[in-house]
DOKOLVO-951378 format. One line per 2 residues: number of its first residue (from 1); their letters; for each residue y, z, x of C-alpha. Coordinates in steps of 0.5 Angstrom, whole numbers, plus 500, padded with zeros to 3 digits. Example, Ala and Ser with C-alpha at 12.3 -4.5 7.8 and 13.67 -1.06 7.14 Angstrom:
% DOKOLVO-951378
1) as) 491/516/525 ~ 498/514/527 .
% end
This chain:
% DOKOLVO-951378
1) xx) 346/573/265 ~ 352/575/261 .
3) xx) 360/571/261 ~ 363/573/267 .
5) xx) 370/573/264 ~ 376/570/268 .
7) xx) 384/569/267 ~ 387/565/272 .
9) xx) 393/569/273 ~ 396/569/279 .
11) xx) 398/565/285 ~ 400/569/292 .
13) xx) 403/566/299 ~ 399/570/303 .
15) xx) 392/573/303 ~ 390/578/297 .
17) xx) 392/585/300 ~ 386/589/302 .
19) xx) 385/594/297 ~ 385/588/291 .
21) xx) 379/585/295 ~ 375/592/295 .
23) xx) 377/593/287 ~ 373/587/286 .
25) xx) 377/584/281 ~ 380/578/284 .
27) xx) 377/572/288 ~ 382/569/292 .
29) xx) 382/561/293 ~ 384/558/298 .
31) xx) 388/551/297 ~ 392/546/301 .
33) xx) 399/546/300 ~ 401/539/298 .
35) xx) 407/534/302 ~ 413/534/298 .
37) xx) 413/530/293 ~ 406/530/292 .
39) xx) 399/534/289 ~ 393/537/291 .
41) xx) 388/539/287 ~ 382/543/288 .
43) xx) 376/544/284 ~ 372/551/284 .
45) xx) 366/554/281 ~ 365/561/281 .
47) xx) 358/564/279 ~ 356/571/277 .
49) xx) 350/573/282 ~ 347/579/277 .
51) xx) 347/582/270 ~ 352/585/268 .
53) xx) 357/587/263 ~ 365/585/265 .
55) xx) 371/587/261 ~ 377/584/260 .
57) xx) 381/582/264 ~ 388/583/265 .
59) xx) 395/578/267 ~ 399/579/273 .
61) xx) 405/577/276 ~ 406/570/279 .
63) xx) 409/570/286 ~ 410/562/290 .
65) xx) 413/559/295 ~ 419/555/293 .
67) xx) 418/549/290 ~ 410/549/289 .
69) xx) 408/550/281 ~ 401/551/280 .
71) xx) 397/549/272 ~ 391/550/272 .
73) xx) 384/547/267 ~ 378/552/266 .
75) xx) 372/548/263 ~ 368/549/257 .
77) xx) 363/554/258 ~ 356/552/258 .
79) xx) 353/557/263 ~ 354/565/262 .
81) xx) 354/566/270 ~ 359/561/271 .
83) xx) 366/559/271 ~ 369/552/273 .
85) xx) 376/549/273 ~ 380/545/277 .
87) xx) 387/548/281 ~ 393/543/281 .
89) xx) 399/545/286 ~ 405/540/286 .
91) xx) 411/541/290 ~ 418/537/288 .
93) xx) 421/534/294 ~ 428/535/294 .
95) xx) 430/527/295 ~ 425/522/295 .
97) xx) 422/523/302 ~ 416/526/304 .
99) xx) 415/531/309 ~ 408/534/312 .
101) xx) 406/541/310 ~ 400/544/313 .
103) xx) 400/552/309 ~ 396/555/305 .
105) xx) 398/558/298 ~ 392/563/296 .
107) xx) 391/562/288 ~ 387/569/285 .
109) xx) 383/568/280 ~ 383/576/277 .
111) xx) 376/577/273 ~ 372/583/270 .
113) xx) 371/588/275 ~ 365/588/280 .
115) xx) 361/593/281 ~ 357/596/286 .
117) xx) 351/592/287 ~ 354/586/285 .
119) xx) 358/579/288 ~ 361/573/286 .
121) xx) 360/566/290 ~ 365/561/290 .
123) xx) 364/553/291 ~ 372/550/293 .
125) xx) 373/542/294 ~ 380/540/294 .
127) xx) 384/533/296 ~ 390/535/298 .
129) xx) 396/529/297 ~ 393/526/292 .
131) xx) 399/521/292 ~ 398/517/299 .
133) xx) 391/514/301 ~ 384/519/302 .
135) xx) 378/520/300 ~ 377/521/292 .
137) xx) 376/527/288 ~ 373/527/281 .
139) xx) 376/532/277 ~ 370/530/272 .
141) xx) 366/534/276 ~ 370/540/274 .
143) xx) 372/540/266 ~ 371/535/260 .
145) xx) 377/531/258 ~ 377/535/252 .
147) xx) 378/542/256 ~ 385/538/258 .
149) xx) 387/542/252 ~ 387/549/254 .
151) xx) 391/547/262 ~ 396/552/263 .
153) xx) 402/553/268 ~ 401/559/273 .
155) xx) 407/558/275 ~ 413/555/279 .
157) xx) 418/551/276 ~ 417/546/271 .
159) xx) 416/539/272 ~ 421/534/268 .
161) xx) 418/532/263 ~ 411/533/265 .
163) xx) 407/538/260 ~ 401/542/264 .
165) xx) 397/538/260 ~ 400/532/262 .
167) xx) 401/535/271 ~ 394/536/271 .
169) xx) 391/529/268 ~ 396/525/273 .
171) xx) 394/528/279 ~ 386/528/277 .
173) xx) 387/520/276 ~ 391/520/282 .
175) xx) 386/522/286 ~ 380/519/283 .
177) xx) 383/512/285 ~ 388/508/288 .
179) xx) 389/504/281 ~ 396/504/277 .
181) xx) 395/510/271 ~ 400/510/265 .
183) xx) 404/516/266 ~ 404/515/275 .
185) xx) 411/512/274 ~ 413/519/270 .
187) xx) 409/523/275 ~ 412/520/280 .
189) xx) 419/522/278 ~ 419/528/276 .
191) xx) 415/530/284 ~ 421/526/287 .
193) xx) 416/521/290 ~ 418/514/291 .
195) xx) 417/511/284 ~ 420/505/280 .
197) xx) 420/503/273 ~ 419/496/270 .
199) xx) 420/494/263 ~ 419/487/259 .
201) xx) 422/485/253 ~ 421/478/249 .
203) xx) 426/472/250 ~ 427/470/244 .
205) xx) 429/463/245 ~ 423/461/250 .
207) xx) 416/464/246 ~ 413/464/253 .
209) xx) 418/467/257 ~ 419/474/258 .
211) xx) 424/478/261 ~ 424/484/266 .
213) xx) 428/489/268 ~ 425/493/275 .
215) xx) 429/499/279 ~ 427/504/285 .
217) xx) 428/511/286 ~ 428/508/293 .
219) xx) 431/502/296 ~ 428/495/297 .
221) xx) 429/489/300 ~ 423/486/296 .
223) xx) 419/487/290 ~ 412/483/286 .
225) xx) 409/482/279 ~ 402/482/278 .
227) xx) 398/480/272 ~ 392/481/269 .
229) xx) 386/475/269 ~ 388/473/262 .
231) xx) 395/471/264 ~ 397/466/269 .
233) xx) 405/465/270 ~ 408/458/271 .
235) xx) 414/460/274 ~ 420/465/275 .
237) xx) 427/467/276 ~ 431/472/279 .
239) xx) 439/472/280 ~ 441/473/288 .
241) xx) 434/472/290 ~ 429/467/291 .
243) xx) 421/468/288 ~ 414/465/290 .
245) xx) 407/464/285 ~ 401/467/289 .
247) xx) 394/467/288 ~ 393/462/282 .
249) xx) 400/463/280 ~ 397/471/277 .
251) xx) 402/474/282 ~ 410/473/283 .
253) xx) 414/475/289 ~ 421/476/289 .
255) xx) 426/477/294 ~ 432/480/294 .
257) xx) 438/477/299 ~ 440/482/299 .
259) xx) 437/490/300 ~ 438/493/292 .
261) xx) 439/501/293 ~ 435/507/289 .
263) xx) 435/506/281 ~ 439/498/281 .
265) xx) 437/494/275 ~ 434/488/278 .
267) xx) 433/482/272 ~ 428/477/272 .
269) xx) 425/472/269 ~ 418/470/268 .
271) xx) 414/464/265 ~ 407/464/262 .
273) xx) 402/460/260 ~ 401/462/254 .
275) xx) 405/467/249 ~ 405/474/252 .
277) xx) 401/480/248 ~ 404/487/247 .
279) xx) 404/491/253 ~ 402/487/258 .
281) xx) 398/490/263 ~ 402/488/269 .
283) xx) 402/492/275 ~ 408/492/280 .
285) xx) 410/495/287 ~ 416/494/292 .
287) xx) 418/494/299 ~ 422/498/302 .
289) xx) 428/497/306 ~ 423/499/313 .
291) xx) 418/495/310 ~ 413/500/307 .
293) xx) 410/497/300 ~ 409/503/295 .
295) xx) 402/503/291 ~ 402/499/285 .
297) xx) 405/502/277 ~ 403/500/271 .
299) xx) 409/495/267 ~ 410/497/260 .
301) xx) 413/493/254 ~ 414/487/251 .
% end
């Protein structure tokens, strides 16, 4: 069989028009819309079912729905009959509020032309809202890491701060696990997902103290700090709020007097048992006002 040539090049609202399907020279995949600030990846496969001799396809315009950009990562060819990559939509929101959303956008995977006599199969497997609890999907599947190289944007806006490259592996990690990865906090914000951010910084007169800076997109009433096993706390501080050692004293809650709104510093203080090492691999989480507690994130410094 002979390399099947794709460029993915463009992303539809609606279903491909009738006379693109017969010209055989696009496949349309499927892909759920994801919430609003919020991800959903879907990897594919197509596969060449017969010899044939394509050429080379050729770009084409980019249509989306308002708000939803599309990146995209094609794997290494190890099989001329087939092509693998990974589709990423992310759609911003607004404010930092999800809403649901049920609608499909139509990605077109433009291709050499089908003769007669041949066709094309598709494999599509997706994971929609790659941000809220689901199933996991294993973008390792689909492409190698070091296919990461060639991501590229089909389309919609940019991302604050967030490169195609950088899109595609966040959302990847988001969906394969629940664990905090580095760079959610970043992706998180520029999706304008409910997100926070917290540093750490020596205090230069206690060698085993540290001192922490905490803020949230959204408001909290509370928020926690939890540490690896090879550090424990031995005690800690916050102004205007009361805090607690948990679980050996490896995790500290602390409790505002009063609620904290979006994007308010929140300095604290903690003590370990030992000194601390650089870039300590702490995760945190808040609560919000209603009471919801967000996923964990990765603390960085000192």
């Amino acid at each position: 069989m002979r390399l099947l040539l794709l460029a993915l090049v463009a992303a539809l609202v609606a279903a491909l028009p009738s006379t693109a399907l017969a010209a055989r020279t696009s496949t349309p995949v499927r892909v759920a819309e994801p919430a609003a600030g919020d991800a959903t990846v879907a990897g594919f496969e197509l596969k060449l079912v017969k010899q044939q001799q394509p050429p080379t396809a050729a770009p084409a315009a980019v249509k989306l729905p308002k708000g939803i950009s599309v990146f995209a990562v094609v794997a290494k060819q190890k099989h001329t009959d087939r092509v693998r990559g990974v589709l990423v939509l992310v759609r911003r929101a607004d404010a930092v509020k999800a809403r649901a959303s049920a609608s499909t956008v139509v990605v077109n995977l433009r291709h050499a032309a089908i003769p007669q006599g041949f066709k094309t199969t598709l494999s599509v497997k997706q994971r929609r809202n790659v941000l809220a609890a689901g199933r996991a999907f294993k973008c390792s599947s689909w492409f190698k890491p070091a296919d990461l190289r060639s991501a590229v944007s089909l389309g919609g806006p940019a991302l604050p701060g967030v490169s195609p490259r950088e899109a595609v592996a966040a959302a990847c990690s988001a969906a394969s696990s629940r664990d905090p990865f580095a760079g959610e906090n970043t992706f998180r914000q520029a999706l304008n997902a409910p997100t926070g951010f917290l540093t750490f910084t020596r205090e230069p007169t206690v060698p085993n103290q540290i001192d922490g800076s905490a803020s949230f997109t959204y408001p909290v009433k509370s928020f926690s700090v939890l540490a690896d096993q090879k550090h424990a706390f031995t005690a800690c501080n916050i102004q205007g709020g009361t805090c607690r050692l948990l679980r050996k004293n490896h995790y500290a809650v602390f409790k505002l007097a009063a609620p904290a709104g979006p994007n308010t510093p929140l300095p604290f203080a903690l003590a370990l048992a030992k000194t601390p090492g650089t870039n300590l691999p702490f995760q945190f989480s808040g609560v919000s006002t209603r009471g919801k507690r967000e996923p964990g994130l990765l603390t960085s410094g000192p």
